[in-house]
ROLO-481810 format. One record per residue: residue number from 1; x, y, z of N, C-alpha, C, O in turn. Coordinates in Angstrom, 2 decimals. Example, Ala and Ser with C-alpha at 12.3 -4.5 7.8 and 13.67 -1.06 7.14 Angstrom:
SITE  resi       nx       ny       nz      cax      cay      caz       cx       cy       cz       ox       oy       oz
SITE     1    13.19    -5.69     7.80    12.30    -4.50     7.80    13.20    -3.30     7.80    14.24    -3.32     8.46
SITE     2    12.85    -2.25     7.08    13.67    -1.06     7.14    12.90     0.03     7.87    13.41     1.14     8.04
END
This chain:
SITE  resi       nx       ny       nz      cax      cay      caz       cx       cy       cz       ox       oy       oz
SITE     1    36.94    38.50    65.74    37.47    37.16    65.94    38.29    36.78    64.73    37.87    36.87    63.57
SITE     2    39.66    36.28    65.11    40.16    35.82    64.00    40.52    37.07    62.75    40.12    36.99    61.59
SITE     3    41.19    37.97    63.18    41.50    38.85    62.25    42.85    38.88    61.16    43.06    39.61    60.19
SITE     4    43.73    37.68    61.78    44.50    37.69    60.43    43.80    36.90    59.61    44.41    36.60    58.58
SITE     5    42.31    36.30    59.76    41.83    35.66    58.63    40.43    36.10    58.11    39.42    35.58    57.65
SITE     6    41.04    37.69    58.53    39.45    38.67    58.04    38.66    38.42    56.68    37.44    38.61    56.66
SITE     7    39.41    37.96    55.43    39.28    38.61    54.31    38.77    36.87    53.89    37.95    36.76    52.98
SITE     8    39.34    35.44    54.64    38.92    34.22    54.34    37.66    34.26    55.30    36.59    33.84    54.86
SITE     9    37.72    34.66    56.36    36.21    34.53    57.16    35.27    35.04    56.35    34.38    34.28    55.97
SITE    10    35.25    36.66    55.84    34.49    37.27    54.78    33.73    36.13    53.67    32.58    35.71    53.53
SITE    11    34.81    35.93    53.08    35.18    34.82    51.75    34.19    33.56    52.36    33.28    33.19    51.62
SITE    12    34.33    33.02    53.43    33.82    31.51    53.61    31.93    31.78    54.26    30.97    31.02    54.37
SITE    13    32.17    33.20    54.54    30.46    33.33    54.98    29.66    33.94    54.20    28.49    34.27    54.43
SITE    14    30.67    34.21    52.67    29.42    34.45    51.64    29.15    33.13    51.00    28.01    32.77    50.69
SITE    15    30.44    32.29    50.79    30.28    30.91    50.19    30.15    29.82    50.88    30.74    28.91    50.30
SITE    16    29.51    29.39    52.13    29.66    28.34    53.01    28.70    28.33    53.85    29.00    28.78    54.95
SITE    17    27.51    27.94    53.71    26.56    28.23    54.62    26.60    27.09    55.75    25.61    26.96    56.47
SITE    18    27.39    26.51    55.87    27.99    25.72    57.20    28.20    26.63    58.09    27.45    26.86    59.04
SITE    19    29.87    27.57    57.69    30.57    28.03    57.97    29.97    29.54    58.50    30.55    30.02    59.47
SITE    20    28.64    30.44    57.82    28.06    31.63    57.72    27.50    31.03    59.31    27.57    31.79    60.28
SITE    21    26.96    29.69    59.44    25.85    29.40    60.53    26.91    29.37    61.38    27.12    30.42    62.00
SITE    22    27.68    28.38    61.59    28.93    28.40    62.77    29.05    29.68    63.27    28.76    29.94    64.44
SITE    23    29.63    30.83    62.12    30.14    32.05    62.49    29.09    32.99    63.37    29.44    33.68    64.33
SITE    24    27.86    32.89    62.90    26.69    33.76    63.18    26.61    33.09    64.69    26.92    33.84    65.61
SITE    25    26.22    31.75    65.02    26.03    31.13    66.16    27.54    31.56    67.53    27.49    31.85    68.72
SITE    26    28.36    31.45    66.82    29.27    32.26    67.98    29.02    33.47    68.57    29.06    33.71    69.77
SITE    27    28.60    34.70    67.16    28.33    35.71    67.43    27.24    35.98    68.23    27.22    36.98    68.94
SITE    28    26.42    35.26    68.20    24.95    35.18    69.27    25.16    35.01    70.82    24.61    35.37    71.86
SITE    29    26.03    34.43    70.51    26.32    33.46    72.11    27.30    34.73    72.55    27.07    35.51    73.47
SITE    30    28.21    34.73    71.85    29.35    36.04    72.60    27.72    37.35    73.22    27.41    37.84    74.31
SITE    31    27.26    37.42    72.15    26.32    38.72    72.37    25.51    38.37    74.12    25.56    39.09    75.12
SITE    32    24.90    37.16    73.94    23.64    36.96    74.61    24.97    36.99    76.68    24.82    37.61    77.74
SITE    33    26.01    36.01    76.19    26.66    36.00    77.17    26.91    37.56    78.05    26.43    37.69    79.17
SITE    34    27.58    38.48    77.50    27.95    40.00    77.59    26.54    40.64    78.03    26.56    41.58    78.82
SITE    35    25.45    40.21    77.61    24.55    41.23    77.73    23.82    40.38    79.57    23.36    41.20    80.36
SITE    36    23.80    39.18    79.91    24.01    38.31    80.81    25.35    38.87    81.63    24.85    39.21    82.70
SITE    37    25.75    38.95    81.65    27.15    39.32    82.52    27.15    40.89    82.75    28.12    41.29    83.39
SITE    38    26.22    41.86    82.34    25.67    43.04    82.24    24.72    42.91    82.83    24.35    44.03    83.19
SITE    39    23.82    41.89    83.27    22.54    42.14    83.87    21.52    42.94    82.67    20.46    43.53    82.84
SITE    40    22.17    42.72    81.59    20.86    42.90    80.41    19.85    42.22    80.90    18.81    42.61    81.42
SITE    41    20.35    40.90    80.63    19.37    39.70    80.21    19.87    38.83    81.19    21.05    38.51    81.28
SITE    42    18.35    38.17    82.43    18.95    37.46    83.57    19.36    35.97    83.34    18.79    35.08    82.72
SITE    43    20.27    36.00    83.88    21.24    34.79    83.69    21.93    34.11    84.78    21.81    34.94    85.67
SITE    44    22.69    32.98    85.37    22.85    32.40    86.56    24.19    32.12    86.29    24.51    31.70    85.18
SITE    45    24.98    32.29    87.15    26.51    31.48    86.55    26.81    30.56    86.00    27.80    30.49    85.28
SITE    46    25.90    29.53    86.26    26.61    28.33    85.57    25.68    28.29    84.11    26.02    27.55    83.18
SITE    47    24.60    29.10    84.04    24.21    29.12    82.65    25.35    30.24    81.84    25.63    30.08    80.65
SITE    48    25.86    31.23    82.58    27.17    32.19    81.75    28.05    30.79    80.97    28.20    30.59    79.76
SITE    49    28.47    30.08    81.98    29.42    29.40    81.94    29.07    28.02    80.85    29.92    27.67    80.04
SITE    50    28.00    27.47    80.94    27.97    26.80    79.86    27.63    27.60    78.58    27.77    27.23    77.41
SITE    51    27.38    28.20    78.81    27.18    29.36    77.02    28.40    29.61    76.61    28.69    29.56    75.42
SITE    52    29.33    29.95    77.65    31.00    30.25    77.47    31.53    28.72    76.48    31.96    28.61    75.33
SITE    53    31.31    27.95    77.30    31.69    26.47    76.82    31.28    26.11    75.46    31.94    25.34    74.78
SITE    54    30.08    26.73    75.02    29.49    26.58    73.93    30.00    26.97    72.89    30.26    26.48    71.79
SITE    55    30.17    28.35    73.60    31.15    29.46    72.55    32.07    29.21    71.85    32.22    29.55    70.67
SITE    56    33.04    28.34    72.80    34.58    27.69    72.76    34.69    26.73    71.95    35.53    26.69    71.05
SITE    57    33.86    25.89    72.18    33.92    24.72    71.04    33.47    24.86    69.62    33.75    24.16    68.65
SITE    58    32.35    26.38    69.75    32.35    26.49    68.20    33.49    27.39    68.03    34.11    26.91    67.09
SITE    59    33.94    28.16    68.33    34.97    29.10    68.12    36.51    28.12    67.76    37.53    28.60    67.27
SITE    60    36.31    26.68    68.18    37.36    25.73    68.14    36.92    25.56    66.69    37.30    26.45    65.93
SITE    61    36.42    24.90    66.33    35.18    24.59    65.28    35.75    25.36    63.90    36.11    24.86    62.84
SITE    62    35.71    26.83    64.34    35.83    27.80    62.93    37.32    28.13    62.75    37.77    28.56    61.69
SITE    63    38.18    27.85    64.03    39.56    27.97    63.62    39.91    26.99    63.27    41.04    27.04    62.78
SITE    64    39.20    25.45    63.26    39.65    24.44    62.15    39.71    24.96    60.82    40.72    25.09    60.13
SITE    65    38.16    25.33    60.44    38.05    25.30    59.23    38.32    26.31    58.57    38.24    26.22    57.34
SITE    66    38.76    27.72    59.27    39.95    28.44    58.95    41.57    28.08    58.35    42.11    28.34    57.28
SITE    67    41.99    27.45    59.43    43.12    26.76    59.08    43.23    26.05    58.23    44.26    26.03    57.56
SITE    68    42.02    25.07    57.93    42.12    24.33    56.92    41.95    24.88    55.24    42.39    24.54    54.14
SITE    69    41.34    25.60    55.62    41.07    26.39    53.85    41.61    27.43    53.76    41.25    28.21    52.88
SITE    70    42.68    27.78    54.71    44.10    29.07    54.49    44.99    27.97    53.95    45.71    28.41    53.06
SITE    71    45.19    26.61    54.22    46.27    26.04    54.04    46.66    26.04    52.76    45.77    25.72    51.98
SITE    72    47.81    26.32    52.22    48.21    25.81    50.87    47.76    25.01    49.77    47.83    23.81    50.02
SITE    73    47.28    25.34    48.52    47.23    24.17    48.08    48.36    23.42    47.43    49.38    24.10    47.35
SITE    74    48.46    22.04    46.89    49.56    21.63    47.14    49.68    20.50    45.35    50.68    19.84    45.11
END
């Protein structure tokens, strides 16, 4: 996720334990979703679908605060 900002994602989840939890919590949800949509782990559509939703808004979430602490300083 977010690979032209590999090296600030790195950077903000050794120093940002906001930002480490955000990141980790996407990664859970992407996981738990995939393994649900696999018939890993039983799951119902509209529970896929709000986990998706979940996903999105934190994934909205970390490309703020991406953007915001790539930005220039000034």
């Amino acid at each position: 996720m977010f690979s032209e900002y590999s090296g600030l994602v790195a950077q903000l989840k050794a120093t940002d334990p906001v930002f480490a939890d955000l990141f980790e919590r996407h990664t859970a949800l992407d996981e738990k979703v995939k393994r649900m949509e696999t018939h890993v782990e039983p799951g119902t559509h509209e529970e896929i679908e709000g986990l998706k939703k979940e996903k999105l808004l934190i994934k909205d979430h970390v490309y703020a605060v991406l953007r915001k602490a790539g930005l220039p300083k000034t």
